[in-house]
Every structure is written in structure tokens, then in C-alpha cells.
C-alpha positions as CSV (number, residue, x, y, z in Angstrom):
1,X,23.3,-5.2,-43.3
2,X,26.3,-4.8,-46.3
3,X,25.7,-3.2,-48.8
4,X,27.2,-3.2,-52.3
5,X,28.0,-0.5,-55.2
6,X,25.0,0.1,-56.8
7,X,24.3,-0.6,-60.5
8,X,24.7,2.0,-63.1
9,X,20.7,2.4,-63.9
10,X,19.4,1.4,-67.1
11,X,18.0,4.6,-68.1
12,X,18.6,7.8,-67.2
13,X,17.1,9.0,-63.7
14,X,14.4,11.4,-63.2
15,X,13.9,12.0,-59.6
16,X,10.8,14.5,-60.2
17,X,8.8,11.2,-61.7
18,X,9.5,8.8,-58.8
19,X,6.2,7.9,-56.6
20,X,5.9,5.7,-53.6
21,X,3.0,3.4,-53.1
22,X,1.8,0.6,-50.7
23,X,0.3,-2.7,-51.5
24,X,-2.3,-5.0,-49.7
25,X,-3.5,-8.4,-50.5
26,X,-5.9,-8.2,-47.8
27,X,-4.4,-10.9,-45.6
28,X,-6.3,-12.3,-42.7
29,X,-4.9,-11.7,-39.6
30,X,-4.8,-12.6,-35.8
31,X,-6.3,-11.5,-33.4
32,X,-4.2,-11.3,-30.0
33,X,-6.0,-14.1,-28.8
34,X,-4.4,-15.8,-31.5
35,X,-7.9,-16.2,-33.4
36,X,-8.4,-15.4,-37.0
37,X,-9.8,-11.2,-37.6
38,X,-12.9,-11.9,-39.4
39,X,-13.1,-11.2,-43.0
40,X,-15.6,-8.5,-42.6
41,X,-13.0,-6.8,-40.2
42,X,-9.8,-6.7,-42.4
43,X,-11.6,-5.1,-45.3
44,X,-12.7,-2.5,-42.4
45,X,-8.9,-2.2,-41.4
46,X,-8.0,-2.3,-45.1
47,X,-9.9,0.5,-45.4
48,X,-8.2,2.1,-42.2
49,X,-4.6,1.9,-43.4
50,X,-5.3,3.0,-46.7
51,X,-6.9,6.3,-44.8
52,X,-3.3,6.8,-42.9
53,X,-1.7,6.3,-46.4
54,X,-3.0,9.2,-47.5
55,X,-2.6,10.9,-44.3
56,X,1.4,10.4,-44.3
57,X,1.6,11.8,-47.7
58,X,2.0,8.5,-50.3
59,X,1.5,8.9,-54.0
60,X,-0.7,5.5,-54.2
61,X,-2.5,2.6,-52.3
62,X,-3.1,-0.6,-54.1
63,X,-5.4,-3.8,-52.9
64,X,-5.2,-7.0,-54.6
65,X,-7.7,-9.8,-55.9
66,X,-8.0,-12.9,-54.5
67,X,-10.7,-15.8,-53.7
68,X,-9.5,-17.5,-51.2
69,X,-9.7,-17.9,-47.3
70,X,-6.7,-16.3,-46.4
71,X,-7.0,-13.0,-48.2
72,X,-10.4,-10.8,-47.7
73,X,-10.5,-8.8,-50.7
74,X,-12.7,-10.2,-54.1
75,X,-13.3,-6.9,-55.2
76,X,-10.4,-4.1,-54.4
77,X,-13.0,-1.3,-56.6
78,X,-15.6,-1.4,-53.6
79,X,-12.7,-1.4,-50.6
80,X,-11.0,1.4,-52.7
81,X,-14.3,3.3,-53.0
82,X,-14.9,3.3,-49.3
83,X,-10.7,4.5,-49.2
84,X,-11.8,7.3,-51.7
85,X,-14.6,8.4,-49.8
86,X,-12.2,9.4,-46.6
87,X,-9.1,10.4,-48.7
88,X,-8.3,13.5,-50.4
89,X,-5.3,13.3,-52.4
90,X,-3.8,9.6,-52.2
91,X,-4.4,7.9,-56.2
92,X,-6.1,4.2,-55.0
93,X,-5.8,0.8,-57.3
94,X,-5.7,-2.3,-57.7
95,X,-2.8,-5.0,-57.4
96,X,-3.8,-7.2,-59.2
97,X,-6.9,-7.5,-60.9
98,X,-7.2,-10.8,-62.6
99,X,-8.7,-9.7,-65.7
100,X,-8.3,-13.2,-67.0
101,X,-11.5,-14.5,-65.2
102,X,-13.0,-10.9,-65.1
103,X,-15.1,-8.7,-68.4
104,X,-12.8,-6.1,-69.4
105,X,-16.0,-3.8,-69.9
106,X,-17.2,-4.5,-66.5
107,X,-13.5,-4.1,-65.0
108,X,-13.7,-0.3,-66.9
109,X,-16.9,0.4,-65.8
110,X,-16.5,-0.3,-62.3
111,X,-12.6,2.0,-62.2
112,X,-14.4,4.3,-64.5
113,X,-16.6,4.5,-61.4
114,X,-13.8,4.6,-58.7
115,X,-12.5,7.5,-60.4
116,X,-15.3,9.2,-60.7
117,X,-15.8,9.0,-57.1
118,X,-12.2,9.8,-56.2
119,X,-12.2,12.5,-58.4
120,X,-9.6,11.0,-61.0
121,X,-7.4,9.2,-58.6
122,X,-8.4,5.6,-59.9
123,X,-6.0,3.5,-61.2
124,X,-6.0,-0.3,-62.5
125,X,-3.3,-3.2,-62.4
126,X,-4.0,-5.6,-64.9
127,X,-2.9,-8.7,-64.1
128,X,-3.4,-12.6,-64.8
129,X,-2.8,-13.1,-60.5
130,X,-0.3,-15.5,-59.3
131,X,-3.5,-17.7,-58.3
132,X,-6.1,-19.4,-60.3
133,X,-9.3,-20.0,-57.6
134,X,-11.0,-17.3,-60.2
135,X,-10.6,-19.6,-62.7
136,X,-13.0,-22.1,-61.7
137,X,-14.8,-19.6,-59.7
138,X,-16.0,-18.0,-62.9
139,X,-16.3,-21.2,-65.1
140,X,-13.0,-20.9,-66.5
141,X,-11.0,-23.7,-68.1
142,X,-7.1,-23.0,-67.1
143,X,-5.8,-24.8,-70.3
144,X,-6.7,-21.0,-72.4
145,X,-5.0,-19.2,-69.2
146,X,-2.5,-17.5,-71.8
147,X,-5.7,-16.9,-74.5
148,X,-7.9,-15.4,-71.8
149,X,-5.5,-12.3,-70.9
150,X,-4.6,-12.0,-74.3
151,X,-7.7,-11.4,-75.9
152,X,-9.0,-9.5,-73.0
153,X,-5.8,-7.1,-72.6
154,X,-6.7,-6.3,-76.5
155,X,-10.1,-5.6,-75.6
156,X,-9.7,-3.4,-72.7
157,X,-7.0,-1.2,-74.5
158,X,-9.7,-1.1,-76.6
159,X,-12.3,0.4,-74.2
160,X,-9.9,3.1,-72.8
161,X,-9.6,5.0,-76.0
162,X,-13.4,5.6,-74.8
163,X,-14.8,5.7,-78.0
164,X,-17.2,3.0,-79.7
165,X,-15.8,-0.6,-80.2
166,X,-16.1,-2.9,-82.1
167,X,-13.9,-6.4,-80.9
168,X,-14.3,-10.0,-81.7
169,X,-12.9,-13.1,-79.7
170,X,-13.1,-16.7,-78.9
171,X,-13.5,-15.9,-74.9
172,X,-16.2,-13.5,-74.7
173,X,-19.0,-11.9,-76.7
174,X,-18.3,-10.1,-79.6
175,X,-19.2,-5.8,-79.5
176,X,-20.3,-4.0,-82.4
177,X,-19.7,-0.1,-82.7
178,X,-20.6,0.0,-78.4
179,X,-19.1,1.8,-75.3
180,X,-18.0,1.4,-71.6
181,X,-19.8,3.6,-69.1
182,X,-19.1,5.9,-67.4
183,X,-16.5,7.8,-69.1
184,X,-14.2,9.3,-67.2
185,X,-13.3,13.1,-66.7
186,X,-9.4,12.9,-68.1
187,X,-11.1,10.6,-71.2
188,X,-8.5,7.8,-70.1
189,X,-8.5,5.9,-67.3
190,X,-4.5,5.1,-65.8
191,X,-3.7,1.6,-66.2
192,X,-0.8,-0.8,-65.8
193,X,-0.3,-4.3,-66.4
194,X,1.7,-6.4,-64.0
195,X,4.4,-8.5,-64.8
196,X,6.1,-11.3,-63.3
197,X,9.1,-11.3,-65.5
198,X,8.7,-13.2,-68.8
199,X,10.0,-11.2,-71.9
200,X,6.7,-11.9,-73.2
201,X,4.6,-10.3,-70.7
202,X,7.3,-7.2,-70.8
203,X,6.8,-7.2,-74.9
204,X,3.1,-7.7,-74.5
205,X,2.4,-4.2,-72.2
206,X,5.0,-2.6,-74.5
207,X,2.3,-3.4,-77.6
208,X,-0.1,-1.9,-75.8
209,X,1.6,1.3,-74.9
210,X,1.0,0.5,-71.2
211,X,2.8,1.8,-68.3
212,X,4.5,-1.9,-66.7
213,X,4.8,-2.7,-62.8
214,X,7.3,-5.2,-62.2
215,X,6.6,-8.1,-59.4
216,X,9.8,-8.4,-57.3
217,X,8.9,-11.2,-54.7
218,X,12.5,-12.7,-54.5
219,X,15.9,-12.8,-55.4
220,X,17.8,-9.7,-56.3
221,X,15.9,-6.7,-58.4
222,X,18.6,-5.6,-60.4
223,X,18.5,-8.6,-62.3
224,X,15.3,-7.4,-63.5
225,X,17.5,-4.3,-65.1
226,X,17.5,-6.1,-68.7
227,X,13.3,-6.6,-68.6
228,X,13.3,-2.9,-67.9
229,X,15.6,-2.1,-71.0
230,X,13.7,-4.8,-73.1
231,X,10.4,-2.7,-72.1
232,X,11.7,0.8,-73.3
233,X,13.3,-0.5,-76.4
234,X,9.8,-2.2,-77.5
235,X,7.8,0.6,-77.1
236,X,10.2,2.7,-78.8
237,X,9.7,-0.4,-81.5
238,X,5.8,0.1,-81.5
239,X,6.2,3.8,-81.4
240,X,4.9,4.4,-78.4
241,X,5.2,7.2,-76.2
242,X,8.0,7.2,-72.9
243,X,5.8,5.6,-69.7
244,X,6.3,5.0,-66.4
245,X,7.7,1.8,-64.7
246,X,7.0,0.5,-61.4
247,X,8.3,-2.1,-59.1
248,X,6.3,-3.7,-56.1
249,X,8.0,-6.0,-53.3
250,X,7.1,-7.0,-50.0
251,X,8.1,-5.6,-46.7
252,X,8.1,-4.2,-43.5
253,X,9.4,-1.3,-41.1
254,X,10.3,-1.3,-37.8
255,X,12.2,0.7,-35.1
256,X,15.1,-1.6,-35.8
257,X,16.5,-3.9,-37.9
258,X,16.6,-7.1,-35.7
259,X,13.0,-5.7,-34.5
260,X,11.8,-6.0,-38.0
261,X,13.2,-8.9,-39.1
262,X,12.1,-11.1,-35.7
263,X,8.2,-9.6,-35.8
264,X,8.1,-10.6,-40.1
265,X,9.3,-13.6,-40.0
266,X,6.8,-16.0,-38.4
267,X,4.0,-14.5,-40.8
268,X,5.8,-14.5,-43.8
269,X,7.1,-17.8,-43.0
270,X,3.6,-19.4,-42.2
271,X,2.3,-17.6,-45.1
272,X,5.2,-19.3,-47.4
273,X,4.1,-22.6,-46.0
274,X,0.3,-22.1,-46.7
275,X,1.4,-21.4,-50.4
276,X,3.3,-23.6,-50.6
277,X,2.2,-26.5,-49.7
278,X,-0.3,-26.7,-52.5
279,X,2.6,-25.7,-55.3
280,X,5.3,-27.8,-54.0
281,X,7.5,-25.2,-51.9
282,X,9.9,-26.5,-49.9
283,X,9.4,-24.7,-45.8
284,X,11.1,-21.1,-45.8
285,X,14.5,-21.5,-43.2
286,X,15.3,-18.3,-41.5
287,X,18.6,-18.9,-43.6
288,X,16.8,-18.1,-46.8
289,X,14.8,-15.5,-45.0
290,X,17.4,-13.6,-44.3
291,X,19.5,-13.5,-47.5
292,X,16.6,-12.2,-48.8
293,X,16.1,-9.6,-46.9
294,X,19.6,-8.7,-47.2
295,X,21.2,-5.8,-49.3
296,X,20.5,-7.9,-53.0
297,X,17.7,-9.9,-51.7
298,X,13.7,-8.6,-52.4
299,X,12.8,-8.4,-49.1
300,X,13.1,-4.8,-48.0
301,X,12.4,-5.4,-44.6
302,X,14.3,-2.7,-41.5
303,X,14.7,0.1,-39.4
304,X,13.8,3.2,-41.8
305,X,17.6,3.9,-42.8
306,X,17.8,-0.1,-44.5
307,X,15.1,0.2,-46.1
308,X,15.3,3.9,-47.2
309,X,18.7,2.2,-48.4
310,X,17.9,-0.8,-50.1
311,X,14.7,1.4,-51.6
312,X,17.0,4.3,-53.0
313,X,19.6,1.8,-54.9
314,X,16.9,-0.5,-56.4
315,X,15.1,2.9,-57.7
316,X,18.0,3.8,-58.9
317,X,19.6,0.6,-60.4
318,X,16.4,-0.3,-62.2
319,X,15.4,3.3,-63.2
320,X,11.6,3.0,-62.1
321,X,9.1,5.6,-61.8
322,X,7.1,4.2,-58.3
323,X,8.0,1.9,-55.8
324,X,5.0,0.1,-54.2
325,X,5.7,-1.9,-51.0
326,X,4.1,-4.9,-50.1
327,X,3.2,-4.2,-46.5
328,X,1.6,-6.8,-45.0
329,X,2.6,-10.4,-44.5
330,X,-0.2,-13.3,-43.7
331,X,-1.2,-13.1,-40.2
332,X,0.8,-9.8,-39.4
333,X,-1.4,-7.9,-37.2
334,X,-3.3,-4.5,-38.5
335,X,-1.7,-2.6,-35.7
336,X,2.2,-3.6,-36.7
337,X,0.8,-2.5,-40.1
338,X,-0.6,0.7,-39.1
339,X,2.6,1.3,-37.4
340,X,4.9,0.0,-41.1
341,X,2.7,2.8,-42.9
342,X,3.0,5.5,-40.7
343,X,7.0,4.8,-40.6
344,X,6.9,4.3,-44.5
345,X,5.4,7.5,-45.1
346,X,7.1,9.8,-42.2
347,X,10.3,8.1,-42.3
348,X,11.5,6.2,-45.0
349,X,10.4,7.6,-48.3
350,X,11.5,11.5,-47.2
351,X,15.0,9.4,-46.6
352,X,14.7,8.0,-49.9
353,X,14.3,11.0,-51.7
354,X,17.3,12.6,-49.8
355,X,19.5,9.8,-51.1
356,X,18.3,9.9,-54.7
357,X,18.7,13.6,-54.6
358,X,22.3,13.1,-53.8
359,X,23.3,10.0,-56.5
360,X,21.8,12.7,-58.8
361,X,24.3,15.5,-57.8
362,X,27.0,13.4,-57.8
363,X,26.2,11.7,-61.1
């Protein structure tokens, strides 16, 4: 795969601050058969590969929200619990939750929980989700979509400062002088919002003085380089304090190149064309596929080197703290999967930090 020179990065780079994470939506698979997994046994293999994460030394594991047939996980706090109960020193998230259709006191309490059980290694992605089944789930009405997260983004801020509230709204209850339980051990529980790349979701984290993870599901990351410059100089704006910035994008690791490219494809495709039919997408061509997984494209799919490759220059271009791939693909199967994390971890993010290390001593 070409590659090009990389971008000047839009901040200076700190190699000592750069994690590496994994993300799971919690896809249902195949079997080999060609049947669907049951639901009940992807959360049990959810819970598997975030078990290996740890084992192969990553910084984070993330599972994300949804409420829908294809995708297992409703409630990422009770999978991550069951992760934190076999781990030891991996920190365990979500990706997204959709706090939109959730109570922000409830969403505290229940990560105030996880990291009480983990042992301070909880961590929460606030999100409004790229899907809106909670909405109606919950009795939601989509027209206050932008109102919802607002309000309850205020609110939760809020309720991290662990200290009494007292919060008004027009999508909730109001609280007088009360508190979210249990507290947690560092007095602040680590939270992010997610951000699909409107300058007013980048202002909107900066206001709240949140650390921002940046959703890279297509077309070249650097040209999210000017949200990451907006972000730094509004919190420098709101007088907030230097935090970290994250970027999550799908893909997978193979032996090869061609071997990781061929076995992706037909999931990622049929998975494109589930989506898509219901928001108007026209079918994914392996064409398309393959640009983006190309040097510029999002995909970062390859034999370790690629994707050590692609990782190191969009670290570097963009200037972010953690990279978080998004390892799984529709029905990819929980073995290729186990197989992606185990290569992730042994293979690809030791080369990463080899190549950073060198584009610092040369810079």
C-alpha cells in the first residue's frame, strides 16, 4: 500500500501520553454453519476478547450501546463488569453510551459502580450514538435529539464534581442540593464525549472541559487535524486545563495484507448494506473498500507493518493521545477476532511505538 509524507501534527507530540485501545459494538456473528451466534453467546465472547485485551498489554477496551438485532450489547457497564472481574490492569468503557435516551445520574451511578469494581479503571464515552432505536425505546421524541444531550451533558458534568446538585431542565426532573452514588475512589470518574465531527460538538466537550474521542469511520483522518486545533484552542478559550484526545476507527489484522483485506470485506460489506439500506446508502464496491483502506483512507485494515504504519502517521498527524480500533466487523467471526487482538497487541502497537519513537528523534 503507498504511502504519503505525513502531515506536520497539529500540536506538539508527546509519545509518553499515547494509549492504545480496542473497540466492540458487540456485532452478531456466524457461526461456521453459517447460522447467527446467539446473543447470549457474543456477550460471553465479548467478554472473552476483552480478557485477551488485557492479556496482550492494551491501555483500554471499549463496548458500545446499541438496541438492535444485530449488535448484543444494551448495557456495555454489566459486559465491562464481568471484563473487570477477570482483568487486572486493562481500563474498560464504553463506546458509546447514548446518554441522550439514558439519566445522567443513573449512567454515573452505574460507572461509579464499574470503577469501583475494577478498582478505578472505569471510563465513560458520552455519546448521542449514530442510531436512534433508544429513542423510541425509552419514549423519546427525536425532534429534541440536539436538547436531550445538551441538557444532559450539563447535568452529568454536574454530577462528576461529586458534590451536591442542584440542576433544572425541560427533559428530566429537576434535583435540589442531591448526589450520585457511589462516589468513586479518585473523586472523578474519567469521561469523554464522542464526536462525529461537527465544530459544535468539538466546542461543546471543550465547554465542558472534557477529554474528546474523535469518530473516524471514513475518509482520510487528517482532515480531522483542524477539529483537533479548534478543540485545544476552546478550551484554552474556557480556561480549561490541557486533555487528552482520542481517535477510534475500524479495522482489522491479519498475517497479510491481501489476507486481511479478502477475510474483512464480505462483513464489513454486508454490514454497510444492513445500515444502509434503512438510511439510503448506496451498496459498498470493493472499489470504495479499498481506497479506504488505503494509506489516507480510515480503514486501517493489514498485515501488522500497514497498520503499525497507517496507525503511527495518523497519531502523529492529528496529535492524539489514544488510538482505539474498531475491531470487529458485522458477522466477522469471534475467532478472526481473537486472532486481530492478539496481533494488535503483540504486534502492531509495539511497532507503533517504535515508529513514533523515531519521528520524535528526528523531529
Amino acid at each position: 500500500m503507498p504511502e504519503t509524507t505525513p502531515a506536520e501534527p497539529v500540536t506538539p507530540f508527546d509519545l509518553a501520553t499515547v494509549q492504545f485501545g480496542l473497540d466492540t459494538f458487540g456485532d452478531v456473528t456466524l457461526t461456521p454453519e453459517g447460522g447467527p451466534v446467539s446473543q447470549a453467546q457474543v456477550i460471553r465472547n465479548v467478554v472473552d476478547e476483552g480478557v485477551l485485551a488485557d492479556a496482550v498489554g492494551l491501555d483500554f477496551f471499549g463496548v458500545g450501546e446499541h438496541h438492535r438485532e444485530d449488535f448484543a450489547v444494551s448495557a456495555p457497564d454489566v459486559v465491562l463488569a464481568a471484563v473487570a472481574a477477570r482483568t487486572t490492569n486493562i481500563h474498560l468503557g464504553s463506546a458509546v453510551t447514548v446518554l441522550s435516551s439514558d439519566d445522567p445520574v443513573r449512567v454515573f451511578q452505574r460507572f461509579a459502580t464499574l470503577d469501583a469494581i475494577s478498582n478505578g479503571r472505569a471510563e465513560v464515552i458520552l455519546g448521542r450514538g449514530s442510531f436512534t432505536e433508544s429513542f423510541p425505546l425509552f419514549g423519546y421524541d427525536l425532534s429534541d435529539y440536539e436538547t436531550l444531550f445538551e441538557e444532559k451533558l450539563e447535568l452529568f458534568a454536574a454530577l462528576r464534581a461529586e458534590v451536591p446538585v442542584t440542576w433544572s431542565g425541560t427533559t428530566r426532573a429537576a434535583l435540589t442540593d442531591q448526589s450520585g452514588y457511589p462516589k468513586t475512589e479518585s473523586g472523578a470518574l474519567r469521561t469523554w464525549v464522542g464526536v462525529g465531527g461537527s465544530p459544535e460538538s468539538v466546542v461543546r466537550t471543550a465547554r465542558y472541559g472534557l477529554p474528546m474521542m474523535l469518530a473516524i469511520i471514513g475518509g482520510s483522518p487528517v482532515r480531522f487535524a483542524p477539529y483537533v486545533e479548534l478543540y485545544r484552542r476552546a478550551m484554552a478559550q474556557f480556561e480549561h486545563p490541557v486533555e487528552a484526545i482520542g481517535m477510534h476507527s475500524p479495522g482489522f489484522v491479519a498475517d497479510t495484507d491481501e489476507e486481511a483485506l479478502n477475510e474483512f470485506f464480505p462483513h464489513y460489506q454486508a454490514m454497510h448494506a444492513r445500515i444502509g439500506a434503512t438510511r439510503g446508502w448506496p451498496p459498498l464496491t470493493r472499489l470504495q473498500y479499498d481506497a479506504e483502506a488505503s494509506f489516507e483512507g480510515a480503514l486501517h485494515i493489514g498485515s501488522p507493518e500497514t497498520v503499525a504504519r497507517k496507525m503511527a502517521r495518523n497519531i502523529r498527524s492529528l496529535g492524539v493521545n489514544r488510538f482505539d480500533l474498531k475491531y470487529g466487523a458485522g458477522s466477522l467471526s469471534h475467532e478472526s477476532m481473537m486472532k486481530n487482538i492478539e496481533l494488535y497487541g503483540t504486534k502492531v502497537v509495539p511497532r507503533v511505538k517504535e515508529l513514533l519513537a523515531e519521528s520524535v528523534a528526528v523531529s
